[in-house]
Each structure stands twice: as C-alpha cells, then as structure tokens.
C-alpha angles and dihedrals in degrees: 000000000000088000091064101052090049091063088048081054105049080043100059090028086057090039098051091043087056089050091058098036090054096042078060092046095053088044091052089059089046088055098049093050100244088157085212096069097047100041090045085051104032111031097038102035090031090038089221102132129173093030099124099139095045082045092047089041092056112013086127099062083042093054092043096055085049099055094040078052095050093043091053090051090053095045096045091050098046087046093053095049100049080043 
C-alpha cells in the first residue's frame, strides 16, 4: 500500500518540477525575443492580440515574470515535498 503512494508522490513530485522548469523555459524565450513564444503566451492565453509594438517594447519584464514564476513553482514544490 505505501508503495503505491510513493509512486503518487515521485509522479506529482516529477510532474510539478516540469511545470516550473518549462514556465522558465518559456520565460527564458520571452526573454531572448523569439516573437513565437510571446505572442503564443501573451496574445492566445491573455487574449491581447494584435499588440506587437506594446510585446517587443517589454518581452524582458514578460520573460522575467515567467522565470521568477517558474522558479516559485519549483521552490515551493521542492519545499512541500522535504517538508
């Protein structure tokens, strides 16, 4: 029966850890200007199409706010599981 938890546990351990690493991974691109990523992240899940000059004027701060995201997910995962 523990066994089986475990295993619960390593998988959503695993899974949350892949959430953050990707949201930094994502932030990362927005960082770096690649235009698919930002406009993938900020004009679909935001719905603010059309908005090219106002993404290419602050992609950093975007990408930013995604990797201190990522990283929070990450913290706060690693510190619920050693708790």
């Amino acid at each position: 029966m523990m066994k089986g938890r475990a295993n619960t546990m390593i998988v959503a351990f695993l899974f949350g850890m892949g959430i953050g690493l990707l949201l930094v991974y994502l932030g990362w691109q927005i960082y770096k200007g690649n235009a698919k990523y930002y406009q993938l992240l900020y004009g679909q899940v935001l719905g603010k199409k059309n908005k090219d000059n106002y993404i290419s004027k602050n992609h950093k701060r975007f990408g930013i706010l995604y990797i201190m995201l990522g990283i929070i997910v990450d913290a706060l995962i690693l510190w619920f599981q050693f708790n």
